[in-house]
RODO-2510 file (C-alpha; in nm, 4 decimals, decimal comma):
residues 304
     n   res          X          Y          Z
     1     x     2,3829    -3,7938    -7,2562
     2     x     2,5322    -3,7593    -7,6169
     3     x     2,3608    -3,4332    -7,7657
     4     x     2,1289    -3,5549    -8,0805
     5     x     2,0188    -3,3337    -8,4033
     6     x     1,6183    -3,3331    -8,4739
     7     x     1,5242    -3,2750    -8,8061
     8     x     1,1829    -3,3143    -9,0242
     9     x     1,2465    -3,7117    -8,9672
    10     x     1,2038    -3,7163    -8,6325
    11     x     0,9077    -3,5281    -8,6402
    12     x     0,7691    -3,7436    -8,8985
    13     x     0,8484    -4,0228    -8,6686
    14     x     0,7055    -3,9194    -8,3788
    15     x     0,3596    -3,8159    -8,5026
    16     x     0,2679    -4,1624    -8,6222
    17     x     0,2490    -4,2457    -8,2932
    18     x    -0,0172    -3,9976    -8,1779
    19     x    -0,1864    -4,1083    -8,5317
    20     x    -0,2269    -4,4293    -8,4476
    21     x    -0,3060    -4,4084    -8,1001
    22     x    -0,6034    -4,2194    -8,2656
    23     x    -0,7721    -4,5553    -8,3535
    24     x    -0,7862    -4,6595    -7,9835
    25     x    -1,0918    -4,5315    -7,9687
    26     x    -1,2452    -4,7032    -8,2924
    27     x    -1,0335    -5,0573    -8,1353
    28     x    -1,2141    -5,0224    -7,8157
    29     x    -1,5394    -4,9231    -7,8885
    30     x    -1,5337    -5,1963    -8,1563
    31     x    -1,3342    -5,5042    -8,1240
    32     x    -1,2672    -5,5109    -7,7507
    33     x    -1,5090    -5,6451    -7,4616
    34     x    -1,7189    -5,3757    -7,2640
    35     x    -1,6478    -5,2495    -6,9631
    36     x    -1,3035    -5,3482    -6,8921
    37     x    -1,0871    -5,0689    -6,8687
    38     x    -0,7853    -5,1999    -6,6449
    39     x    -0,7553    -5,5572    -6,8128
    40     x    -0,7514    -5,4029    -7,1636
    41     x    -0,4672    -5,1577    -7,0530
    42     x    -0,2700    -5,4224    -6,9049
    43     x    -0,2838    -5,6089    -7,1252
    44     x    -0,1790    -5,3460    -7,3951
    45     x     0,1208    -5,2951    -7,1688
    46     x     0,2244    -5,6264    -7,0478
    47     x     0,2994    -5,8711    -7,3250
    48     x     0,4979    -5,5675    -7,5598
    49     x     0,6796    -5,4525    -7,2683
    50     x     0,7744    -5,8201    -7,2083
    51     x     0,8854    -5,8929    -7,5815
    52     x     1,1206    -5,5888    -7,5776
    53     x     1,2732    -5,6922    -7,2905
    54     x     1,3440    -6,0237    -7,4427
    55     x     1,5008    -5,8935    -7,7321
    56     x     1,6957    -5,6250    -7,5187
    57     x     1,8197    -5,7996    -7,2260
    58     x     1,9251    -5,4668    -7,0511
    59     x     1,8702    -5,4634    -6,6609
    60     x     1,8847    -5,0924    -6,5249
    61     x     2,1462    -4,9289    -6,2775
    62     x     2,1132    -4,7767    -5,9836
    63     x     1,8480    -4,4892    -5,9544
    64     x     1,7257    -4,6230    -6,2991
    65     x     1,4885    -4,8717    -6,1218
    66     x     1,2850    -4,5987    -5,9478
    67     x     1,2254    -4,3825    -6,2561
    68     x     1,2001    -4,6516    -6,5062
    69     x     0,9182    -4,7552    -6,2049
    70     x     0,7781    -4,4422    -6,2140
    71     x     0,8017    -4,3140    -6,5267
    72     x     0,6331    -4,6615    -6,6508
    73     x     0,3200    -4,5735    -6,4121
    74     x     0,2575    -4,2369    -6,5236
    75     x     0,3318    -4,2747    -6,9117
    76     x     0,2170    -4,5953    -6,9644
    77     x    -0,0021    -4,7776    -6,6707
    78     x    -0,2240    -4,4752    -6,5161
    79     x    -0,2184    -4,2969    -6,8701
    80     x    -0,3531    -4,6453    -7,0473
    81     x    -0,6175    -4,6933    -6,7320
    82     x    -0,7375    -4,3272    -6,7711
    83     x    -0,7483    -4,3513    -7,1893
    84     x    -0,9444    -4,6475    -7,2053
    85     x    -1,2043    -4,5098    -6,8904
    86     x    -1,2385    -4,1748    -7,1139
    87     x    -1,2522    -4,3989    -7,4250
    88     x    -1,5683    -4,6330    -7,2976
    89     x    -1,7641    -4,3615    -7,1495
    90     x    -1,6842    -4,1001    -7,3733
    91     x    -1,7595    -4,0509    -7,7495
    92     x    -1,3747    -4,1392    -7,8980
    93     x    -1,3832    -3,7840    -7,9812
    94     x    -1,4699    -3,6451    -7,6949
    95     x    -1,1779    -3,8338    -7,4933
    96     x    -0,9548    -3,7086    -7,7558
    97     x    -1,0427    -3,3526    -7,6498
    98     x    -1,0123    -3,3641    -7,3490
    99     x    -0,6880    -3,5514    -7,3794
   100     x    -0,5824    -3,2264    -7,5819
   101     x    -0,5051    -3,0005    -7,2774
   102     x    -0,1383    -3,2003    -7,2528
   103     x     0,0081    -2,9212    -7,4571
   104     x    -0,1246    -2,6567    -7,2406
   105     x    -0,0194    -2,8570    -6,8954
   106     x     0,3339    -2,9398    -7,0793
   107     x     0,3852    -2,5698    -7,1022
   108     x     0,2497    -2,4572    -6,7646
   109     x     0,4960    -2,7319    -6,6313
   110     x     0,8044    -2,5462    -6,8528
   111     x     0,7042    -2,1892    -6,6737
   112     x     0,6542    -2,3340    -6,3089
   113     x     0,9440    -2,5838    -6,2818
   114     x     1,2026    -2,4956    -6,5557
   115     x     1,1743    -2,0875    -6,5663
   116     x     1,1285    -2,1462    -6,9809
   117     x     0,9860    -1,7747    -7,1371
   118     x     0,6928    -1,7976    -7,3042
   119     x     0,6879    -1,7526    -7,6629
   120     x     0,3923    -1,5839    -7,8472
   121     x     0,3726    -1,8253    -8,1054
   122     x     0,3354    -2,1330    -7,8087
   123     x     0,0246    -1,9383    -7,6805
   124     x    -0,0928    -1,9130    -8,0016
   125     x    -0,0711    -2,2603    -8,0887
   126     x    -0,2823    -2,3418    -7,7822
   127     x    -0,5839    -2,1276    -7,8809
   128     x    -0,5451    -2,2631    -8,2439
   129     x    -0,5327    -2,6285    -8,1205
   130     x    -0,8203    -2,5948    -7,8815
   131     x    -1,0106    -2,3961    -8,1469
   132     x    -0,9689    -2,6830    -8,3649
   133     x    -0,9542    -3,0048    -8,1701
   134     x    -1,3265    -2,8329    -8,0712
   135     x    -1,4320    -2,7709    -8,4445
   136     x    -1,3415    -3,1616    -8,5265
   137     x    -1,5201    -3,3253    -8,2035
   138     x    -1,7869    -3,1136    -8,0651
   139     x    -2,1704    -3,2084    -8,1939
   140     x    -2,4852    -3,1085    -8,0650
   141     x    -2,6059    -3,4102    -7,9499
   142     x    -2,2773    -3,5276    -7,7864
   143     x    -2,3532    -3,6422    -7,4477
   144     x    -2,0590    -3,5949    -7,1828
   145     x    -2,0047    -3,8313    -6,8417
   146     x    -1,8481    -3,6854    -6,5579
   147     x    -1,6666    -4,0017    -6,4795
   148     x    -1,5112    -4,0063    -6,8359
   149     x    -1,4454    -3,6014    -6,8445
   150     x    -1,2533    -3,6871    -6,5382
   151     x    -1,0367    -3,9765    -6,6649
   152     x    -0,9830    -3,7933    -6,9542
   153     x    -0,8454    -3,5033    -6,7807
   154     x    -0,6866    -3,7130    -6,5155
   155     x    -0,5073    -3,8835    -6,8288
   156     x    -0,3682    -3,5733    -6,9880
   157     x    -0,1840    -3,4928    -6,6388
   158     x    -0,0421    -3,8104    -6,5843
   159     x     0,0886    -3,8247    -6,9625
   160     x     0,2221    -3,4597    -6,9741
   161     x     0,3810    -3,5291    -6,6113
   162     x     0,5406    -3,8505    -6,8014
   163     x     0,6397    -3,7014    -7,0868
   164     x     0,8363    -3,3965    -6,8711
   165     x     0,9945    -3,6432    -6,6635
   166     x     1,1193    -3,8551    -6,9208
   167     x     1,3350    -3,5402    -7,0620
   168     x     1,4508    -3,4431    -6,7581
   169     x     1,5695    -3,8189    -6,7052
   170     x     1,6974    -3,8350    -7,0085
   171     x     1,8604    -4,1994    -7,0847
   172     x     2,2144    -4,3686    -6,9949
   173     x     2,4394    -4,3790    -7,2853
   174     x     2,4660    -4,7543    -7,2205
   175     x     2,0727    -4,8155    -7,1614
   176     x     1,9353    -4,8909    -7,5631
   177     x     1,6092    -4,6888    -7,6343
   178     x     1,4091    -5,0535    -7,6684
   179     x     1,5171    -5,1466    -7,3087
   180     x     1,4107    -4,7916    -7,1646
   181     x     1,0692    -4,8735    -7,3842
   182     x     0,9985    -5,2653    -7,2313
   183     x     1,0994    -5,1361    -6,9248
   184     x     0,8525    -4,8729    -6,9203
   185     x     0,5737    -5,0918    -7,0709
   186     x     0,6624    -5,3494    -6,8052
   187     x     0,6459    -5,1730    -6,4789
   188     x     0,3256    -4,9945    -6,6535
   189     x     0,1204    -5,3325    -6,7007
   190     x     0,2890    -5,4850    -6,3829
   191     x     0,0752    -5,1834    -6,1312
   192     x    -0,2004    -5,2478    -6,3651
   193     x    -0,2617    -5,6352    -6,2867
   194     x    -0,3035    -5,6525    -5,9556
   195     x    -0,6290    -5,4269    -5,9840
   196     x    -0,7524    -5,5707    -6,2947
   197     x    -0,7225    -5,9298    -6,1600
   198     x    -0,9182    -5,8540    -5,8219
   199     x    -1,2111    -5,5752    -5,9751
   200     x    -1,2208    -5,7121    -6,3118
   201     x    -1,3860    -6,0592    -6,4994
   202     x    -1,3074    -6,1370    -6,8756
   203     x    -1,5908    -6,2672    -7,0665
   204     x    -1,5892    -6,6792    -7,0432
   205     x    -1,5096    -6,6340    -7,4076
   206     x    -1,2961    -6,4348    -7,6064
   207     x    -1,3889    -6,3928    -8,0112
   208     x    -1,1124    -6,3647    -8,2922
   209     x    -1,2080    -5,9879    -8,2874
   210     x    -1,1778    -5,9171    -7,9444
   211     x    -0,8466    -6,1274    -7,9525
   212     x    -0,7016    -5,8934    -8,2701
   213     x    -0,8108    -5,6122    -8,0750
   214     x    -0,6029    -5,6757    -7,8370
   215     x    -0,3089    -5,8206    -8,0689
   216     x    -0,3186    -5,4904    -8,2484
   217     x    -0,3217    -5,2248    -7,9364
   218     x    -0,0185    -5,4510    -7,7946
   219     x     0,1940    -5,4973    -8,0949
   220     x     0,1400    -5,1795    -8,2763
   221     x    -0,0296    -4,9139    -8,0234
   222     x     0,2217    -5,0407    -7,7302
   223     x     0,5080    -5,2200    -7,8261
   224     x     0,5885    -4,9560    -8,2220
   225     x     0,4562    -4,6486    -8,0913
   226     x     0,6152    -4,6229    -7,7492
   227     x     0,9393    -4,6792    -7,8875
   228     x     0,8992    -4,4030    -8,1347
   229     x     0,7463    -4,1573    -7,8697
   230     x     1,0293    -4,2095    -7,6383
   231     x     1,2586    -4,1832    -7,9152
   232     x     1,1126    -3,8197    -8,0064
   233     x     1,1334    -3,7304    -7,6382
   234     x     1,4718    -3,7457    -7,6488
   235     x     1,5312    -3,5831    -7,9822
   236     x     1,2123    -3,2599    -7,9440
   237     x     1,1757    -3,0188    -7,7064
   238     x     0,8812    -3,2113    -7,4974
   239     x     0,6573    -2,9243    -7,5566
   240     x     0,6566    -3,0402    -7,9419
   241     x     0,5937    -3,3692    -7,8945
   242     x     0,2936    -3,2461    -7,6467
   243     x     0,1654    -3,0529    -7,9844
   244     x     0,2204    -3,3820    -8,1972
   245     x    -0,0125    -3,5543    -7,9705
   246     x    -0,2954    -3,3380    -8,1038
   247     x    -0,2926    -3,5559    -8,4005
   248     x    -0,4352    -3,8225    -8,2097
   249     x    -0,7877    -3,6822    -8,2303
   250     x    -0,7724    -3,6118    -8,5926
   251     x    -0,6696    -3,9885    -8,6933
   252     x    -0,9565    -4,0472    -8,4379
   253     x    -1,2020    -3,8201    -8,6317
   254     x    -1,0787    -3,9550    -8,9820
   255     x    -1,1042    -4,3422    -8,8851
   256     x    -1,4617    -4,2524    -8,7660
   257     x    -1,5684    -4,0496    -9,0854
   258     x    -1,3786    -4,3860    -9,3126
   259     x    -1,5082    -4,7013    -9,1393
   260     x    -1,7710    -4,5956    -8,9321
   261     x    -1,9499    -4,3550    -9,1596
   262     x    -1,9511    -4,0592    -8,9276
   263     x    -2,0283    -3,7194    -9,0960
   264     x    -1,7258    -3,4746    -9,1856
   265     x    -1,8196    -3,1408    -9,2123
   266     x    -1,6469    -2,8309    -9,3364
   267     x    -1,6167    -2,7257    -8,9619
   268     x    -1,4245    -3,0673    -8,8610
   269     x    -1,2275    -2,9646    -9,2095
   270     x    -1,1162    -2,6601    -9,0780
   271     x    -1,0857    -2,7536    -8,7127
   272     x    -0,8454    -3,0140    -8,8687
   273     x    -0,6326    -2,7255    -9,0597
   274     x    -0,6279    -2,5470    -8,7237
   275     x    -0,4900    -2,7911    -8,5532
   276     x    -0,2104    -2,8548    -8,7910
   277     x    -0,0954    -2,5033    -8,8001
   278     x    -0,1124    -2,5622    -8,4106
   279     x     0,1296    -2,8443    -8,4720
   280     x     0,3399    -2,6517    -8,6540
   281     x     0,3541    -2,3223    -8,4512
   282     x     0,4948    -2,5565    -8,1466
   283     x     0,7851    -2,6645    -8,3718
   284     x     1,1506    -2,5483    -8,1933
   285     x     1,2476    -2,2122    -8,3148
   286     x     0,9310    -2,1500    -8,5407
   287     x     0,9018    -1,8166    -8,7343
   288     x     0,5688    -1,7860    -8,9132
   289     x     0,6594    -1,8448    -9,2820
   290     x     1,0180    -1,9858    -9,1493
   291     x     0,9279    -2,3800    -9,2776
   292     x     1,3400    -2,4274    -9,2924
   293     x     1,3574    -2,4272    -8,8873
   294     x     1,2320    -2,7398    -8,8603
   295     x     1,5445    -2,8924    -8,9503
   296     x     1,7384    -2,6969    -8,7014
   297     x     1,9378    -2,8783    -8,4505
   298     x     1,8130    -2,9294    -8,1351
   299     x     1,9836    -3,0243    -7,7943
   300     x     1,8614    -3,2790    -7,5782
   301     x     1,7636    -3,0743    -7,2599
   302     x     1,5814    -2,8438    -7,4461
   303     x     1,2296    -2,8392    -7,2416
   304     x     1,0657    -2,5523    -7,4097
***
């Protein structure tokens, strides 16, 4: 592995992804077909992971079949099943909280597996993002579903067990980023067909909406964002990128309050601000005021 520098880019970078997966809630609820969890995640997964491959025509080595295998089922086909569960039975919201305990599994994994210390500032940013993440979802009249609290939960875990595993891995020097994505995205949808085919049935007909919907989680939510994601898993310490997914419920809470005309209250406001100084407490070598350490160079094992 060739050692990389991260810098404010790459941070940039990576949290459009968790801001746009934030409107996979509005997609789902809105454009796509009820009550088909498996089909829409496959087929999320499937074609994008497909058209990289096409463009990269990289065929792994070795051990790389196995953990491209398995990292595709946890980051990309049991994470998608369990998002869009949490997503229809849940208020979008509501999924995206519970979604938000990645950082804290991402960290427990660091102390349990990889001996990493414990910085004050990382348990800080955990109270301040579930503070917040609370503050910008939580309503009185929200009504929760066991069977969606559990998906979501059951999501964060695979995701955070993904995300870990994919920095361990690391990638070949010869294997392009874009093949390690399709690849991924592949295996992902592959373990998702089988059981959306056999416990599934598509509407006899599909409108232009439901087929955008679809168009738009592939190309953009699948096919962009992965490749970004696993592009600032290589270049962040995986505990930051766990943070940067906490951005996901905010775009969530935003696209709501623009399109849907959900209410934004000064609570959601602040919950919001918490949640960004969350984000920014979890950045590598953080001092409180020190905004300069973001550009500081990073190695690629770091796992803290």
């Amino acid at each position: 592995m060739v050692n990389k520098s991260a810098s404010l880019p790459d941070v940039f970078l990576t949290a459009l992804v968790p801001i746009i997966w934030g409107s996979t809630y509005l997609v789902t609820t809105e454009f796509l077909p009820p009550d088909i969890p498996l089909t829409a995640a496959a087929l999320r997964a499937l074609p994008a992971g497909l058209i990289l491959l096409a463009f990269q025509r990289y065929i792994p080595q070795g051990q790389w079949w196995w953990k491209a295998a398995l990292l595709g089922v946890l980051n990309i086909g049991a994470f998608f099943y369990f998002l869009f569960l949490a997503a229809y039975h849940l208020p979008g919201g509501i999924a995206a909280l519970i979604m938000s305990i990645q950082p804290v599994i991402v960290l427990i994994y660091g102390i349990l597996l990889f001996r990493n210390p414990v910085r004050a500032t990382q348990i800080l940013a955990c109270l301040c993002a579930a503070t917040g993440v609370a503050l910008i979802v939580l309503r009185p009249d929200v009504m929760l579903n066991a069977k969606g609290v559990m998906a979501g939960v059951c999501g964060a875990f695979s995701m955070a067990t993904g995300m870990v595993l994919a920095k361990k891995f690391g990638r070949p020097d010869n294997m392009p980023l874009l093949a390690l994505t399709g690849w991924q995205l592949t295996f992902g949808g592959l373990a998702l067909l089988p059981f959306a085919l056999t416990t599934e049935t598509l509407p006899e007909t599909l409108s232009l909406r439901n087929i955008g919907g679809m168009a738009y989680l592939s190309l953009l939510g699948a096919l962009l964002t992965y490749a970004l994601w696993f592009r600032g898993i290589a270049r962040l310490p995986a505990l930051t990128v766990s943070f940067l997914s906490l951005l996901s419920p905010l775009s969530a809470t935003v696209l709501g309050f623009v399109f849907l005309g959900q209410d934004l209250t000064w609570a959601q406001l602040f919950g919001g601000a918490l949640v960004l100084f969350s984000v920014y407490l979890a950045q590598p070598q953080v001092r409180l005021f020190g905004f300069a350490t973001l550009t500081r160079k990073l190695r690629i094992s770091d796992l803290s």
